[in-house]
C-alpha positions in Angstrom: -26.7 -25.1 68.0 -24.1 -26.7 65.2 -20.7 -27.0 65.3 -18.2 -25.4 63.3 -14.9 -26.0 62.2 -12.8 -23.4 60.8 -9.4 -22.2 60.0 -7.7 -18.7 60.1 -5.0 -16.7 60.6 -4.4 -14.5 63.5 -2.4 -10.9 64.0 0.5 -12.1 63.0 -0.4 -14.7 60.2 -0.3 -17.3 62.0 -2.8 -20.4 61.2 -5.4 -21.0 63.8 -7.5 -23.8 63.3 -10.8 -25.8 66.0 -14.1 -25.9 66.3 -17.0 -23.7 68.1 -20.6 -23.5 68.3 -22.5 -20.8 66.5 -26.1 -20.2 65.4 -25.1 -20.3 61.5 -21.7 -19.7 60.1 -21.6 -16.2 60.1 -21.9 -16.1 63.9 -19.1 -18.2 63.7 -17.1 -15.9 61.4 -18.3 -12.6 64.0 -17.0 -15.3 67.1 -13.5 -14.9 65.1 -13.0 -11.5 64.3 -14.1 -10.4 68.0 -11.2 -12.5 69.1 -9.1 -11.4 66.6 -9.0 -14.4 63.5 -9.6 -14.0 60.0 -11.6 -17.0 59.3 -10.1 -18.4 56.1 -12.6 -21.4 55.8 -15.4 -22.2 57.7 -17.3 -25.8 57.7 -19.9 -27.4 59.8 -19.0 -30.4 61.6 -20.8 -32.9 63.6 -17.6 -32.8 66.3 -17.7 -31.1 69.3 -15.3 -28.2 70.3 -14.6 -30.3 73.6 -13.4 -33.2 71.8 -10.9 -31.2 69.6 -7.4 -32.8 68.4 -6.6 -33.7 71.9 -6.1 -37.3 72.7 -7.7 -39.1 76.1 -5.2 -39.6 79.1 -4.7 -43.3 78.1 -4.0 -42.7 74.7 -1.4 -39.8 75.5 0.0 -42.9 78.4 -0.3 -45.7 75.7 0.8 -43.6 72.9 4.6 -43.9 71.4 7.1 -41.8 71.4 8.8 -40.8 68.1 11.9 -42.8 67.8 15.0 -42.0 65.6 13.9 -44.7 63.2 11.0 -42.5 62.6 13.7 -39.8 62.2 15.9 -41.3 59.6 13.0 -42.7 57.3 11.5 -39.4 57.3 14.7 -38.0 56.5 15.2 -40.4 53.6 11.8 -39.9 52.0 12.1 -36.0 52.2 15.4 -36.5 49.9 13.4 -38.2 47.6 10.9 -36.3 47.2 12.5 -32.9 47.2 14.4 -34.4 44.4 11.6 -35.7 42.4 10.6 -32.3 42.7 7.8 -32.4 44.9 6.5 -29.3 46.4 7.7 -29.5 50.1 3.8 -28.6 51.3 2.6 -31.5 49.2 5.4 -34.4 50.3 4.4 -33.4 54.1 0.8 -34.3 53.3 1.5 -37.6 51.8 4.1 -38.5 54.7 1.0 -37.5 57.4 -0.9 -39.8 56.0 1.4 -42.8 55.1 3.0 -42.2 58.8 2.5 -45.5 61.3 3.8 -43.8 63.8 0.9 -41.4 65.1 3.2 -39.7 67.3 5.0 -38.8 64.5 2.2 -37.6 62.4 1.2 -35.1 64.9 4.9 -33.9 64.5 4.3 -33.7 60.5 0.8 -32.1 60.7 2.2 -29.0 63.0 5.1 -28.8 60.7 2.6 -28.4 57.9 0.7 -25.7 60.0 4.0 -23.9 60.8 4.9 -23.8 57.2 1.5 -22.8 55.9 1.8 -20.1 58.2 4.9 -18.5 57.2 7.5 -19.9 59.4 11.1 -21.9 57.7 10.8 -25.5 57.8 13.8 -25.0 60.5 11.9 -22.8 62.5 9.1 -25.0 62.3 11.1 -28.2 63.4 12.9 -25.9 66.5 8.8 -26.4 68.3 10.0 -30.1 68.6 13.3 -30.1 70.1 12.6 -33.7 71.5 12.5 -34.5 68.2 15.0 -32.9 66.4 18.0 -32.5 67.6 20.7 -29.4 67.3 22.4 -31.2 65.2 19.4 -32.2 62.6 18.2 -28.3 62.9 21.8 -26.6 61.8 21.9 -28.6 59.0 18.4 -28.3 57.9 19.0 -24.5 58.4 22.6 -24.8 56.0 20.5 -26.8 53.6 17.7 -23.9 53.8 20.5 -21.1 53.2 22.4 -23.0 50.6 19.3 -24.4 48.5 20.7 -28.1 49.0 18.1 -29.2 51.1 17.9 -32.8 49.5 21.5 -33.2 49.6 21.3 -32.1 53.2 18.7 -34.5 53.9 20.3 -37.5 52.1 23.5 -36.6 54.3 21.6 -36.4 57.5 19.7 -40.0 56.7 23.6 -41.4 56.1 24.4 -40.1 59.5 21.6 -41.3 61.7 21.8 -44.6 60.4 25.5 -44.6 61.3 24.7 -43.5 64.8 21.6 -46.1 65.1 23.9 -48.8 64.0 26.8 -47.6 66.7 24.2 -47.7 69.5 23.0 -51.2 68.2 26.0 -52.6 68.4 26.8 -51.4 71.6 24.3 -52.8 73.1 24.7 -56.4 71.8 28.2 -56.2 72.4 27.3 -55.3 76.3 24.1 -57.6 76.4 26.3 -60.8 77.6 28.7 -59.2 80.3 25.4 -57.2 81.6 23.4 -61.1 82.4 26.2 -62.2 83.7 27.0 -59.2 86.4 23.2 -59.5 87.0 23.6 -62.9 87.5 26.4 -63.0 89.8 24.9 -59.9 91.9 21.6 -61.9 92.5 23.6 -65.3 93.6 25.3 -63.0 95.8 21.7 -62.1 97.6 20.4 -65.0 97.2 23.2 -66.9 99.4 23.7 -64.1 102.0 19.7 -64.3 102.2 19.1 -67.9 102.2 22.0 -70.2 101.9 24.5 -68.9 104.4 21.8 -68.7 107.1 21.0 -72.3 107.0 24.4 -73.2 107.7 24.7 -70.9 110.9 22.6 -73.4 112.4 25.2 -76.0 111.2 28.0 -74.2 112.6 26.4 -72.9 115.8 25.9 -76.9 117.1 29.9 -78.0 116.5 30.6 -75.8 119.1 34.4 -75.4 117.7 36.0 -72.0 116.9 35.2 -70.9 113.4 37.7 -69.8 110.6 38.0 -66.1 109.9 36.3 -66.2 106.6 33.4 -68.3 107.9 33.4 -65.8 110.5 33.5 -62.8 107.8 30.9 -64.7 105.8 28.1 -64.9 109.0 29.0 -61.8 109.7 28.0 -59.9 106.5 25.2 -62.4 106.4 23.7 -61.4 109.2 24.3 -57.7 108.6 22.5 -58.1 105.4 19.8 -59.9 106.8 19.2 -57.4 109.8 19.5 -54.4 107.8 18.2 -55.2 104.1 16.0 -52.4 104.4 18.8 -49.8 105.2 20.9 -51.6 102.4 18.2 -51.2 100.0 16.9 -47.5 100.9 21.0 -46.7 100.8 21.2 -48.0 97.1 18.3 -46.2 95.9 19.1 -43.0 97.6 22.4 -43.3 96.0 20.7 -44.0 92.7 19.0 -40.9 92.3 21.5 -38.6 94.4 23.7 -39.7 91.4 21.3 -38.6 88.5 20.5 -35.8 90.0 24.5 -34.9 90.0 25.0 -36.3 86.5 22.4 -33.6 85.6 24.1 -30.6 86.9 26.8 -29.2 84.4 29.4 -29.9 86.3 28.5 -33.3 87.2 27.7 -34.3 83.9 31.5 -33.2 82.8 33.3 -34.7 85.1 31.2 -38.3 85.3 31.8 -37.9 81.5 35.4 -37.4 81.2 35.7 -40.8 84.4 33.5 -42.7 81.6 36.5 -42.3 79.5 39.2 -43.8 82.0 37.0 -47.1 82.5 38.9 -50.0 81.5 38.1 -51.7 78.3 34.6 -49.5 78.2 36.5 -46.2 78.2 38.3 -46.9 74.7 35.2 -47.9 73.2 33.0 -44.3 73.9 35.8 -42.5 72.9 37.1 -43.8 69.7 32.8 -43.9 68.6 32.4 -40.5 69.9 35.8 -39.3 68.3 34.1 -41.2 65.1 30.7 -38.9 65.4 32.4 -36.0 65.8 34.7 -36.6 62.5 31.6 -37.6 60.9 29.4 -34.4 61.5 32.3 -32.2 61.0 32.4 -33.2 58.0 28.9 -33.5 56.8 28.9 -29.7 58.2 32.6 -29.0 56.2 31.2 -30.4 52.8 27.3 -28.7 53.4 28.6 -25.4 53.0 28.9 -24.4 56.8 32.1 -22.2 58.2 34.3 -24.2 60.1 33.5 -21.8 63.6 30.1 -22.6 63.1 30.5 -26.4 62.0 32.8 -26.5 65.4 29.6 -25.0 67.4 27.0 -27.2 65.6 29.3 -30.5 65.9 30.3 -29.9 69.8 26.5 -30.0 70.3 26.5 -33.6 68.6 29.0 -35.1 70.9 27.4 -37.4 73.4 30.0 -36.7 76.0 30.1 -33.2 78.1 34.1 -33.2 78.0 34.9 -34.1 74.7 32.5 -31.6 73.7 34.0 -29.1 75.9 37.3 -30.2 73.9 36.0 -29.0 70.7 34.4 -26.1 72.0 37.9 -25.3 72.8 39.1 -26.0 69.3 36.4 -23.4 68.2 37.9 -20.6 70.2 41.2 -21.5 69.0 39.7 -21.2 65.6 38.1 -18.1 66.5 41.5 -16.5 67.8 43.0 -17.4 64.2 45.0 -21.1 65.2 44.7 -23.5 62.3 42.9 -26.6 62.6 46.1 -28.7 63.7 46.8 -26.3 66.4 43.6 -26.6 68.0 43.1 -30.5 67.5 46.5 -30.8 69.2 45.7 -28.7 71.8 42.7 -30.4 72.8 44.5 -33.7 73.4 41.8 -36.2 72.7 43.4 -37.4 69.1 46.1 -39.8 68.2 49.0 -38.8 66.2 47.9 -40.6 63.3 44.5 -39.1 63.1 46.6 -35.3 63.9 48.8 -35.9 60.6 45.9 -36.6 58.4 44.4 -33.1 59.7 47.6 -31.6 59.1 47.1 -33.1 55.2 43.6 -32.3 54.9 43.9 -28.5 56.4 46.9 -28.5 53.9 45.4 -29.9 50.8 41.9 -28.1 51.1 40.2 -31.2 51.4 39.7 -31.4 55.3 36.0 -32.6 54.8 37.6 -35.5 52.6 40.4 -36.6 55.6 37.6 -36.2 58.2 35.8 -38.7 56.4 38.4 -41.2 56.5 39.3 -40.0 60.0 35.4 -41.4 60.8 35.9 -44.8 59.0 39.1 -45.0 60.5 37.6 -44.8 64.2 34.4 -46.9 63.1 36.8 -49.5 61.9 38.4 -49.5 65.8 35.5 -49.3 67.4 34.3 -52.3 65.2 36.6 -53.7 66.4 36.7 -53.2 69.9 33.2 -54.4 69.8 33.6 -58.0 68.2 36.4 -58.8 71.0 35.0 -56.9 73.8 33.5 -60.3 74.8 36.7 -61.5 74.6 38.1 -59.1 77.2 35.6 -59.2 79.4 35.1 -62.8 79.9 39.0 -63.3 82.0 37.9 -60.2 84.2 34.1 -62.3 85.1 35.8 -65.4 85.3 38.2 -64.0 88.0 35.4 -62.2 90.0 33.8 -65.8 89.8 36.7 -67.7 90.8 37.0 -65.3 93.6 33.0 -65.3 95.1 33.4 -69.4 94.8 36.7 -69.1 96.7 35.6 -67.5 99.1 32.5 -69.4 100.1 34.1 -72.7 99.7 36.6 -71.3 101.9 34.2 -70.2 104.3 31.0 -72.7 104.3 33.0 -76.0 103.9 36.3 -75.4 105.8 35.2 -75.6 109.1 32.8 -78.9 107.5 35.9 -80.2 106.5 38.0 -79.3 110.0 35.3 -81.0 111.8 35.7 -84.2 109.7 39.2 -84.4 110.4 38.9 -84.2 114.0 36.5 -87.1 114.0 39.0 -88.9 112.1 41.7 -88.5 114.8 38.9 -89.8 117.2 
């Protein structure tokens, strides 16, 4: 028998779309209404029902997630075309099938479906929550309220290509100091493997009395040698017991709030979280969106599970009828500096305005921090350095050189 494809809408108006085999096409159309579809259109197609939409297992393995790149370009050509007035409907059509990403395009095509079947392009967006963040949904929902959809989507491009460009540099900032901690950690168990074990033999035939630190030295040699296995089981058991604790509420807070306290690294998340947070507030602020519920949506954008807990508390101050300054101050995670310019904002009206500034002022800092955070690692790797060569001269070549003396004195 053929194959039919066909599309229709079920109980509650939802689309419904696939293919199944039927005699003629209105079998399939009787097939629909027993289950309860009102066929809408119905073609033959030389594609089996088996083989569907659905992808094999290797190309579901192989295939690529959508990234926030994907994100923020989609973002950006939304704005544009909402604002050359194209019909919503019609500028998700063309971005399907312009997408490279075919992750993506799957993403698009149900947003289509959800659309054509009734539902807000928020609502539709909420089915992909890997996707779109909390964040990206508010604001799309402000945006649907307000009928500034394209200014909410110009605003939300501006801000993921701010928090793109953070995380970049971040990472090339941390790029040097991570090789050379990898570095050292592997010349560590490379010479406790290989190196100090050769010269036990060395030591074991001058039949002298060995230092303390060479004595330290063969001694955690040895252990590591013996007992790699425990070592290594050890560190991966501690790996994951500490993701699974970072995962629990409570874990997550409190590993968040000791990220803050880390020398050097500590500074760094905050003032760029600090500068997210002033960001979003005011994207929220100058969108339209009460300042409880810009608190709400913004302490969900915060990457950190205390400073978000922080302006969660702000909110409830907020909610209890505190001004903005009250709260902030309160929650003790701003400077002074950035505290009088809310005190100006809340006072002028133009809080949105100040918050901006507050941002620039923190992605200024942060800038910063990141061009010199070489800088300030490098003493702190030296001296670790200094230290690991200290100690094995110390303790491979001081009982070499003792043992030269003596034959000198022979």
């Amino acid at each position: 028998m053929p194959f039919y494809a066909y599309k229709g809408r079920n109980a509650r108006g939802e689309l419904m779309q696939g293919v199944l085999e039927a005699a003629d096409s209105s079998a399939a159309a009787n097939q629909l209404f027993a289950t309860g579809i009102t066929p809408v259109d119905i073609t033959q197609t030389q594609k089996k029902a088996s083989d569907g939409s659905k992808d094999t297992l290797w190309e579901r393995l192989t295939e690529k997630k959508v990234t926030s790149m994907d994100v923020q370009l989609f973002s950006r050509q939304m704005f544009t075309l909402l604002k050359s007035g194209v019909p919503i409907m019609k500028g998700l059509a063309g971005l399907q099938e312009s997408a490279i990403s075919k992750s993506f395009s799957k993403v698009l095509k149900d947003l289509r479906e959800s659309l054509d079947s009734g539902r807000e392009l928020s609502a539709s967006m909420r089915r992909h929550p890997d996707v779109f963040s909390q964040f990206y949904l508010s604001m799309i929902r402000v945006g649907e309220m307000t009928g500034r959809l394209e200014e909410v989507f110009e605003r939300l491009f501006g801000h993921l290509e701010f928090e793109r460009d953070m995380k970049e540099r971040v990472k090339t900032a941390l790029r040097y100091p991570t090789f050379v901690i990898i570095a050292m950690t592997a010349a560590m168990v490379v010479i406790n493997i290989f190196v100090i074990p050769a010269f036990r033999k060395v030591f074991d035939g001058l039949g002298v009395e060995l230092p303390l630190m060479t004595r330290i030295l063969l001694g955690t040699s040895q252990f590591t040698v013996t007992y790699w296995p425990l070592l290594l089981a050890v560190a991966v058991g501690a790996f994951f017991a500490f993701q699974s604790w970072t995962k629990t509420k409570a874990g997550q807070y409190n590993w968040d709030r000791v990220k803050l306290k880390i020398p050097i690294a500590g500074k760094i998340i905050h003032k760029a979280t600090m500068a997210r947070f002033a960001r979003s507030f005011a994207l929220s602020s100058r969108s339209g969106v009460p300042i409880v519920q810009a608190l709400t949506v913004v302490s969900q954008t915060v990457d950190n599970a205390y400073l978000s807990a922080r302006v969660e508390q702000m909110r409830d101050g907020v909610e209890r009828g505190e001004s903005i300054l009250r709260t902030a101050t309160a929650a003790s995670v701003f400077t002074p500096i950035v505290l009088q310019m809310i005190a100006v904002g809340e006072e002028s009206g133009s809080l949105d305005d100040l918050m901006d500034e507050i941002a620039q002022m923190y992605e200024r800092e942060v800038d910063y921090e990141l061009k010199t955070l070489s800088a300030q690692i490098e003493p702190i790797l030296i001296t670790f350095l200094g230290a690991m060569v200290l100690v094995l001269a110390l303790g491979i070549f001081l009982p070499i050189w003792d043992l030269g003396r003596a034959s000198m004195k022979r």
